[in-house]
C-alpha positions as CSV (number, residue, x, y, z in Angstrom):
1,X,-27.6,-52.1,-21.3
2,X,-27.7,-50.3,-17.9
3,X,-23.8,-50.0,-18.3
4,X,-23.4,-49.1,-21.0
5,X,-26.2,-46.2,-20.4
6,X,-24.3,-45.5,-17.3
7,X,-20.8,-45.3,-19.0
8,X,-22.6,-43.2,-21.9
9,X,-24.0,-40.9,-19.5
10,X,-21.0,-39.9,-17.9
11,X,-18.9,-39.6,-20.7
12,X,-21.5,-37.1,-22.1
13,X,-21.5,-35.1,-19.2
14,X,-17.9,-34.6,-19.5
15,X,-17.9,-33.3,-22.8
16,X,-17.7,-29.6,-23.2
17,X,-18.1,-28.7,-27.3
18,X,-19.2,-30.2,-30.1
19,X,-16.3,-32.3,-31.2
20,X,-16.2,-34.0,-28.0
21,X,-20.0,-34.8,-28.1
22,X,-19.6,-36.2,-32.0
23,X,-16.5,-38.2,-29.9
24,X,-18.8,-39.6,-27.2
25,X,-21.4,-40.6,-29.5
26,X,-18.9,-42.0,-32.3
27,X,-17.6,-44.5,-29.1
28,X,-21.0,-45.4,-28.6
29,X,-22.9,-45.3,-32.2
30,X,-20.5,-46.0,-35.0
31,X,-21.4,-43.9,-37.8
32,X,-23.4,-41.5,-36.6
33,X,-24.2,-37.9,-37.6
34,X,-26.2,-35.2,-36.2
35,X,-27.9,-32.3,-37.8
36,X,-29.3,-29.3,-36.0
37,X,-31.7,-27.1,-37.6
38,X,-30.8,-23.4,-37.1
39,X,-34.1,-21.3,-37.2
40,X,-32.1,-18.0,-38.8
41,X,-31.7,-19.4,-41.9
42,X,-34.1,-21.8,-41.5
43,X,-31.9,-24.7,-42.9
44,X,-30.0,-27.7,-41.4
45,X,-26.3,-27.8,-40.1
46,X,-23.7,-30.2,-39.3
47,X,-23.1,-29.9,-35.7
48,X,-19.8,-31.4,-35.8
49,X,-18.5,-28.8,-38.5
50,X,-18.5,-25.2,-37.3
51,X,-21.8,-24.8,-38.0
52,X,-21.9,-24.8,-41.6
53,X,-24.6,-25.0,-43.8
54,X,-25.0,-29.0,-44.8
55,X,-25.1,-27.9,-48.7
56,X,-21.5,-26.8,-48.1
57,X,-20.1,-30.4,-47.9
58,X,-23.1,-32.4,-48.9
59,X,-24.7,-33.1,-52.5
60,X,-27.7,-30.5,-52.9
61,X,-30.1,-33.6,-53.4
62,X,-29.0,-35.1,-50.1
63,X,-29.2,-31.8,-48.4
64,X,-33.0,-31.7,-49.1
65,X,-33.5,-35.0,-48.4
66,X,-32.4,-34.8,-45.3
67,X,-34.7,-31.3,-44.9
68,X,-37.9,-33.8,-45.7
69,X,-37.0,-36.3,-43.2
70,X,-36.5,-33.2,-40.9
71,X,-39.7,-32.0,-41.6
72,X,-41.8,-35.4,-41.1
73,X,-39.6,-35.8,-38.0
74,X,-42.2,-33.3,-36.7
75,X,-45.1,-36.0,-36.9
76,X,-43.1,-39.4,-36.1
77,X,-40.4,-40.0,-33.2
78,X,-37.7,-42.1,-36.0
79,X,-37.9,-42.2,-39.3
80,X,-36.0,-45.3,-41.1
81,X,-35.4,-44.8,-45.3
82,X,-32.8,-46.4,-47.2
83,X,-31.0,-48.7,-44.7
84,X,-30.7,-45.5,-42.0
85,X,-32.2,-44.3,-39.0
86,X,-32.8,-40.6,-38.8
87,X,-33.8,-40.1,-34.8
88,X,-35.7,-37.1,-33.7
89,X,-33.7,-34.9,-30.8
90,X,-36.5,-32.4,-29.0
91,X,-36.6,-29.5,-27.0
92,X,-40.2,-29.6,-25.2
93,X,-42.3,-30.5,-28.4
94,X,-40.2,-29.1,-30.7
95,X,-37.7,-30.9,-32.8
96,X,-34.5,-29.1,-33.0
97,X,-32.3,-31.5,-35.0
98,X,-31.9,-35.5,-36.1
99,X,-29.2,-38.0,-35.7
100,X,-28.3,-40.2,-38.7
101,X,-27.2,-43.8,-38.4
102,X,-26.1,-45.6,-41.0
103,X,-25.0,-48.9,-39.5
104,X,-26.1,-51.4,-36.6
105,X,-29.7,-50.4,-36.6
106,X,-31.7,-52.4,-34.5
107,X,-33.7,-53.1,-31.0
108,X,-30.6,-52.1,-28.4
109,X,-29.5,-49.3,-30.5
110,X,-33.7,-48.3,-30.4
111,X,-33.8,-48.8,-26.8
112,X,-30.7,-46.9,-26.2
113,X,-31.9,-44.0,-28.0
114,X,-35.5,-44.4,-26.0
115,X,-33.4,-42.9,-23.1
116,X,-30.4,-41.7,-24.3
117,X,-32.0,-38.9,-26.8
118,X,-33.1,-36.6,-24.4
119,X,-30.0,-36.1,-22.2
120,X,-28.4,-35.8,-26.0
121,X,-30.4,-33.3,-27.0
122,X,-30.3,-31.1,-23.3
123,X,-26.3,-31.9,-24.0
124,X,-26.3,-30.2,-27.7
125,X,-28.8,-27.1,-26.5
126,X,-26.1,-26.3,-23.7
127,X,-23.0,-26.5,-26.3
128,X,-25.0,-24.1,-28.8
129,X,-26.1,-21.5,-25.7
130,X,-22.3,-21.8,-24.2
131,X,-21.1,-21.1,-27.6
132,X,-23.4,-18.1,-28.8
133,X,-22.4,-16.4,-24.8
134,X,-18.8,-17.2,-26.0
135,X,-19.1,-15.2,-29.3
136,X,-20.8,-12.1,-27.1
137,X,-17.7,-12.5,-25.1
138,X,-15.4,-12.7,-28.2
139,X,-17.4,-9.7,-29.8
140,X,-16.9,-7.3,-26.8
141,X,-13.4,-8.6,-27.0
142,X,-12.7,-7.6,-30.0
143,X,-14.6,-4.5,-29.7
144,X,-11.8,-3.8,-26.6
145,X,-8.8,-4.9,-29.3
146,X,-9.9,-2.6,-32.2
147,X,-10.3,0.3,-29.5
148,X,-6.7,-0.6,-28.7
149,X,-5.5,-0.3,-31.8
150,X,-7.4,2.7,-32.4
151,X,-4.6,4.6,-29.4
152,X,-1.5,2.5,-30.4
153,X,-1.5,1.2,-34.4
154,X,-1.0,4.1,-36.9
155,X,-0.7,2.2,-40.6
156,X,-3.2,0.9,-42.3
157,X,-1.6,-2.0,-43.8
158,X,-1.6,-3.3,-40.2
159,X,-4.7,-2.3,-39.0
160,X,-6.6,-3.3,-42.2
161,X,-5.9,-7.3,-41.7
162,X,-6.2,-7.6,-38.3
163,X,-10.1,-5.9,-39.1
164,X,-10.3,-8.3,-41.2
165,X,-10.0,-11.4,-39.2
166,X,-11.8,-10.3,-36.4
167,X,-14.9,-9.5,-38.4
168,X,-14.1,-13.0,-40.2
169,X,-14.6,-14.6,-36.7
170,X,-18.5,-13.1,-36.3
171,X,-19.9,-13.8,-39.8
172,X,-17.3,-17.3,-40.6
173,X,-19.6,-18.4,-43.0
174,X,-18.8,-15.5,-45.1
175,X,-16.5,-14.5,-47.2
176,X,-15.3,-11.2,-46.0
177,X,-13.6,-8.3,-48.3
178,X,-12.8,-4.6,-47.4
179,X,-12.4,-1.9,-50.2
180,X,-11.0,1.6,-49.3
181,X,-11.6,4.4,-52.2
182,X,-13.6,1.9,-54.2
183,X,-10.2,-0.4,-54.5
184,X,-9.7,-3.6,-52.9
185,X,-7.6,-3.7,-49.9
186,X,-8.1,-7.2,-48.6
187,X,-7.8,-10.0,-49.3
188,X,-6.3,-10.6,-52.2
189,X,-9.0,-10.5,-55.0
190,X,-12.5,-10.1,-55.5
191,X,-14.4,-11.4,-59.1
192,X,-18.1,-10.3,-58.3
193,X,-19.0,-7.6,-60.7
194,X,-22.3,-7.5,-58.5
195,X,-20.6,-6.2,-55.4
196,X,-18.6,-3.5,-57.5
197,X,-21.6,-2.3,-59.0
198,X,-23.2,-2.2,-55.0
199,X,-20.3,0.0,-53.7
200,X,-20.8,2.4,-56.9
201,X,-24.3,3.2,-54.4
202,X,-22.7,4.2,-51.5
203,X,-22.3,8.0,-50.3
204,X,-21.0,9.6,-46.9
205,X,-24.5,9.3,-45.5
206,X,-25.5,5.5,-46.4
207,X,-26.4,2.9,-44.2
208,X,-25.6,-1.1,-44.7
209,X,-26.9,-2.8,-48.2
210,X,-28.4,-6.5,-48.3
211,X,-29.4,-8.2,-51.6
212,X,-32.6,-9.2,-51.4
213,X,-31.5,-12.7,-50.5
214,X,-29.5,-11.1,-48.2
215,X,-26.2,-13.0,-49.1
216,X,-24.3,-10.1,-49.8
217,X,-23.9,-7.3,-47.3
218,X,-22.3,-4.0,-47.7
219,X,-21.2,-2.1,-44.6
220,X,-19.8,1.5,-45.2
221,X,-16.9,2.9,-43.4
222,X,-17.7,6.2,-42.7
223,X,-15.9,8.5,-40.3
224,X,-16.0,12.4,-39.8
225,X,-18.8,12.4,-42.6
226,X,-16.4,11.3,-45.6
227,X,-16.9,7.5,-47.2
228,X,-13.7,5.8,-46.7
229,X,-14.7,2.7,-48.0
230,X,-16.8,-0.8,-47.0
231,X,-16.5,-3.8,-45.7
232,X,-18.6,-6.4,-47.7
233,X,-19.8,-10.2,-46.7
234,X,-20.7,-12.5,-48.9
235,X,-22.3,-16.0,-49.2
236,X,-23.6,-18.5,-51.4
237,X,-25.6,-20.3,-49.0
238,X,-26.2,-18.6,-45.4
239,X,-28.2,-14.9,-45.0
240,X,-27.1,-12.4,-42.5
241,X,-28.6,-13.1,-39.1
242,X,-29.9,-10.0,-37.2
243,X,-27.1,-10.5,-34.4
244,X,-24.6,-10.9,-37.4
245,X,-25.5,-7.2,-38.9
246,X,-25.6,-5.7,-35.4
247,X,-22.1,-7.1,-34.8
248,X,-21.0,-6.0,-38.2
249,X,-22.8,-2.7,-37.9
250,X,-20.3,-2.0,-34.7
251,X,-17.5,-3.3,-35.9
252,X,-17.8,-1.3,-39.2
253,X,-18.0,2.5,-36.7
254,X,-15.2,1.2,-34.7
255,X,-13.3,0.3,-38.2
256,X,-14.2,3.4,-39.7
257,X,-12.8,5.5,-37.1
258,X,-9.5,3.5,-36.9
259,X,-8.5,4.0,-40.9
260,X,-9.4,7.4,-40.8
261,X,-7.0,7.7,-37.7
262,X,-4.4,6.0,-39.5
263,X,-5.2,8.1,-42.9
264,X,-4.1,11.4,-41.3
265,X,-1.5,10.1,-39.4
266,X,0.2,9.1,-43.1
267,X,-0.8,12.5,-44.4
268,X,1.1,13.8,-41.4
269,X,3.9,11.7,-42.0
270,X,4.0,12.2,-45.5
271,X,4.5,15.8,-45.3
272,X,7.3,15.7,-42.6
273,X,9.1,12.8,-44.4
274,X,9.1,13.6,-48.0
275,X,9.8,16.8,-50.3
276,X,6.5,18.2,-51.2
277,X,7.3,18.9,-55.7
278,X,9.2,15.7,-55.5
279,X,7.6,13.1,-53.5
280,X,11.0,11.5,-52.5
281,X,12.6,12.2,-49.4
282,X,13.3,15.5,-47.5
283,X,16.7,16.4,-46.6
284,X,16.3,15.7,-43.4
285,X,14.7,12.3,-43.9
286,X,17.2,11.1,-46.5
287,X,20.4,12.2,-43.8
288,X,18.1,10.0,-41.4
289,X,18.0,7.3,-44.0
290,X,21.7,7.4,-44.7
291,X,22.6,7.6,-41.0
292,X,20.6,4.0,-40.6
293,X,22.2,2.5,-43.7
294,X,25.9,3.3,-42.9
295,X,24.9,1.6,-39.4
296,X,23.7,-1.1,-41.0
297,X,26.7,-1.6,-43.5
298,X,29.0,-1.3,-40.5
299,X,27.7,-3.4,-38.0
300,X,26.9,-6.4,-40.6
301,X,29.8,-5.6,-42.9
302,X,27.4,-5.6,-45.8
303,X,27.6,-3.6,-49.2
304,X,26.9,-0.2,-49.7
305,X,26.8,2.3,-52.6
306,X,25.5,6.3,-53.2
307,X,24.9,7.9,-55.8
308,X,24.8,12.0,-56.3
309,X,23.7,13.4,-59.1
310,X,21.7,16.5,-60.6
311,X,20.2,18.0,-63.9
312,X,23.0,19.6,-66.5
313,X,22.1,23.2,-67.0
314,X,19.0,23.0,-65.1
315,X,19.4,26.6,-64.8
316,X,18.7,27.1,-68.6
317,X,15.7,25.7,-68.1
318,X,13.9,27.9,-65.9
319,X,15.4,31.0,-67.7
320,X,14.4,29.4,-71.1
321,X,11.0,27.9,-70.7
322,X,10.3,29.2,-66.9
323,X,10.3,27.7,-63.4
324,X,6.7,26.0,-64.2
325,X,8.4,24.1,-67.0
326,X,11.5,24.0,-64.4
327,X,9.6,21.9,-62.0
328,X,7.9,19.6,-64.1
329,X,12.1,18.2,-64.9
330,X,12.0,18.2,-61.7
331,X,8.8,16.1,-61.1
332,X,9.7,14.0,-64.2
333,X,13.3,13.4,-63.4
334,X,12.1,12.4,-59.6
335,X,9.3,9.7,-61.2
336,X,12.3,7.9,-63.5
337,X,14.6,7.5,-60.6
338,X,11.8,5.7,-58.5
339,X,10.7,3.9,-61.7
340,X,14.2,2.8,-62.0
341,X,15.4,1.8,-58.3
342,X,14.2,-1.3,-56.1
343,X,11.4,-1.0,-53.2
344,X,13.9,-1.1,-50.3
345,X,16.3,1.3,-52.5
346,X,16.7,5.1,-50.8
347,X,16.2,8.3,-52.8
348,X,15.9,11.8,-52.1
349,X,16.0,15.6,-53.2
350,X,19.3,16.7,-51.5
351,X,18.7,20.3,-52.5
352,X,18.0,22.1,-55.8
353,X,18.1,20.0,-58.8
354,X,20.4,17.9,-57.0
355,X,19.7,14.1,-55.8
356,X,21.3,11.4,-53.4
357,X,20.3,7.6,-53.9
358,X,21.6,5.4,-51.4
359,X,21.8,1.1,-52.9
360,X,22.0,-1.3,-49.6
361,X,23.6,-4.4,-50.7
362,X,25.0,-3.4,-53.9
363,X,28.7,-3.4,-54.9
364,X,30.8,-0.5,-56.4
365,X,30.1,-2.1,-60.5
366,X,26.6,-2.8,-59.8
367,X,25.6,0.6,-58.6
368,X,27.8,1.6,-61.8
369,X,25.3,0.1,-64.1
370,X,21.9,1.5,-61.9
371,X,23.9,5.1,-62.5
372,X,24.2,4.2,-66.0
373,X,20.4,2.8,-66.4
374,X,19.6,6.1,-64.9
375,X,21.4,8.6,-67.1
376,X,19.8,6.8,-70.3
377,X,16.3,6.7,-68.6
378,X,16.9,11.1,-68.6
379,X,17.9,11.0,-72.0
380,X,15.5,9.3,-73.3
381,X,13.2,11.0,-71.6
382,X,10.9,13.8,-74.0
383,X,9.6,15.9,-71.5
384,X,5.9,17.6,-72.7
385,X,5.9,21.5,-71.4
386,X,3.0,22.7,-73.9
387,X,0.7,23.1,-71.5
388,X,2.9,24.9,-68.6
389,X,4.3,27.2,-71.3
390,X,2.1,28.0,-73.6
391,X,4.1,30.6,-75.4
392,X,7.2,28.4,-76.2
393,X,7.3,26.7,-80.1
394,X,9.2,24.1,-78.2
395,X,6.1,21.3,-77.7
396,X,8.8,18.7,-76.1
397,X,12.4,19.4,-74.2
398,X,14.7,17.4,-72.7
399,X,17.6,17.3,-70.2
400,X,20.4,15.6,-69.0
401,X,22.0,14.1,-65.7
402,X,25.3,13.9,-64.5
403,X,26.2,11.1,-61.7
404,X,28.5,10.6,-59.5
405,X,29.5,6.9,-57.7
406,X,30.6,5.7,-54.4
407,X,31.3,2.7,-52.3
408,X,31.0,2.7,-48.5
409,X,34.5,1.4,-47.0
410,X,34.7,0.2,-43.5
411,X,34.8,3.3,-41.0
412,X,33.6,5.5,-43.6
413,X,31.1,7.9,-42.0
414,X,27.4,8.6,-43.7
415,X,29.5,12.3,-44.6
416,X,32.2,10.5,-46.1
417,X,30.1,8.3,-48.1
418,X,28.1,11.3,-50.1
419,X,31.5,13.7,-50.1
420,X,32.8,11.1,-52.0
421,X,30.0,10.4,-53.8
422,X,29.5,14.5,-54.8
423,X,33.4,14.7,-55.7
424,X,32.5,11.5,-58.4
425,X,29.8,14.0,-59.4
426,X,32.1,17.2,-59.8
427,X,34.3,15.2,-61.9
428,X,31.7,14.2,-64.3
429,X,30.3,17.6,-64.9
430,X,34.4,18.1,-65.6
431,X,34.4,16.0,-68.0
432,X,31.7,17.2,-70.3
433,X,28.5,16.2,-68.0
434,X,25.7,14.0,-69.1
435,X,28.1,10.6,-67.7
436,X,28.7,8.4,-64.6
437,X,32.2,8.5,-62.6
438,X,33.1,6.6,-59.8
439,X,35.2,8.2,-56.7
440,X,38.9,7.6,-56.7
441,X,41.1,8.3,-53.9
442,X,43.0,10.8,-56.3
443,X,39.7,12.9,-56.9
């Protein structure tokens, strides 16, 4: 016995987290489990499991079993029910926790707990203080790493995950989901009509929401005294601790301050990338594009193809119906060709009515049949002008495109490629507009 208390002893000394005091007491007690009742949410949890609530793994009728035995653990040292021994572990006079034993009960496992419980249960109060200083650590971390981010990350669908998880580290036994502009942002979906109709309260001057059971917790992002949004917890089981809103009350300003950082920098962006009637890209922008694609196509000898075209008589239009009714072809022509192309396709307004889409990794008779899909898309297209002109008996116009085709060729420069590409498009206004022609070395 004295050995074995000796060889127990040291072992436990040597363990530094819970796992490895489960380990040590698994070697020693086969079968065992301990419980430690956590005062916040005044319920008991698996030490050996993160610190979840016990209803999360265990059947709700054993879970407040166990919550009796707790409680009469207050009046008697053990308590033995059902062919197990529930043990008492104190601090002072106050019982903090039990361990369950389920096999092997008898005198030298009752004597071994005589002495053993209270160096177990001085063991356990160290893990649980070591690990709540860790989390203060890991919270002014992270505190540090969103700051950081703050002077160096500028897009929000980078900075909006990495929130995310950090918050997800403070409050685990939550499920965490942010919303910007009332829309879910992350994760990936959110089913509580409850929560929806919580963030249908918030304004620019509100502080955090708790349901009465305190479950669900809505924390707004608010920065330069406009709502961007929330970040919301939720549980089935486990109520926001104080330290857990502080933390979350923190992180939240420090969030807040980081979209809205981000927000303008993609407002700024926005304006000096893309054509303000169009929303595709500038001039500028789009020569940058090309410049990068042609690269590309060179150095990996991969597949490339432009494509120039512009509106048929897009003059008429204006004189006809007005330059009102002129840019709204414009806006409508714009919307098909982004409608029409692939995410990691390339368009632009190269001046006028005139455009310039660039496909990576397409050959010469694929990017025939995008022009194609394209001209039909404009065709098809009835184009509403009632309310911009107001005067004209025409309720409903529409207009044409004429495009011209061209493959990149090895030591073709980003010039080359949409000269040859615009000399495809002269010859298709030549030929009666309104068609697709692909460049020819005899154009």
């Amino acid at each position: 016995m004295l050995d074995k208390l000796e060889n127990f002893s040291i072992e436990l000394n040597e363990a530094c987290n819970a796992q490895s005091i489960v380990r040590v007491l698994e070697e020693f007690f086969p079968s065992v489990n301990i419980y430690i009742h956590d005062s916040t949410t005044n319920s008991l949890r698996d030490f050996s499991r993160s610190w979840m609530s016990i209803d999360e793994f265990l059947e709700k009728q054993k879970s407040r079993n166990l919550y009796k035995i707790f409680e009469n653990l207050k009046e008697e040292k053990y308590i033995i029910e059902n062919n197990s021994l529930y043990y008492a572990l104190f601090q002072q006079n106050r019982v903090i926790g039990l361990l369950e034993f389920s096999k092997k009960i008898n005198d030298e496992l009752m004597q071994f707990l005589n002495i053993a419980s209270f160096q177990i249960s001085l063991k356990i109060q160290n893990v649980i203080l070591t690990e709540k200083m860790q989390k203060n650590i890991d919270f002014h971390d992270s505190m540090k790493n969103i700051a950081k981010i703050i002077e160096t990350q500028y897009e929000t669908n980078y900075i909006i995950p990495i929130i995310g998880e950090m918050i997800d580290k403070f409050v685990s036994d939550h499920l965490i989901y942010i919303f910007l502009n009332n829309t879910l942002i992350w994760p990936g979906a959110c089913k509580d009509e409850k929560i929806f109709e919580l963030i249908m309260c918030l304004n620019n001057k509100s502080e955090y929401i708790l349901t009465p059971d305190k479950k669900i917790g809505l924390f707004p992002l608010i920065s330069e005294n406009k709502l961007l949004g929330c970040i919301v917890t939720k549980s089935t089981d486990n109520v926001l601790s104080e330290k857990e809103i502080s933390y979350l009350e923190q992180l939240t300003n420090q969030a807040a301050t980081t979209i809205n950082r981000a927000n303008v920098y993609a407002e700024i962006l926005k304006h000096a990338t893309l054509d303000a009637l169009t929303s595709l890209y500038n001039r500028r922008q789009l020569e940058e594009r090309i410049k990068q694609e042609v690269s590309g196509a060179k150095r990996h000898n991969r597949s490339l193809c432009a494509i120039m075209t512009d509106i048929d008589f897009f003059k008429s239009v204006n004189d006809t119906y007005g330059h009102a009714a002129g840019d709204l072809v414009l806006k409508t022509v714009s919307r098909i060709i982004k409608l029409q192309l692939r995410d990691y396709d390339i368009a632009g307004r190269y001046g006028g009515e005139e455009f310039a889409v660039l496909l990576p990794f397409t050959k010469l008779e694929e990017a025939k049949m995008v022009a194609e899909r394209l001209r039909k898309a404009v065709e098809n297209k009835k184009i509403d002008i009632s309310k911009i002109n107001t005067e004209s008996p025409q309720k409903n116009i529409s207009v044409t495109i004429s495009l011209g085709v061209a493959e990149y060729n090895n030591g073709d420069s980003e010039d080359t490629l949409l000269q040859n590409a615009d000399k495809a498009l002269y010859k298709a206004k030549e030929s009666g507009r309104n068609r697709v022609e692909e460049y020819a070395q005899n154009l």
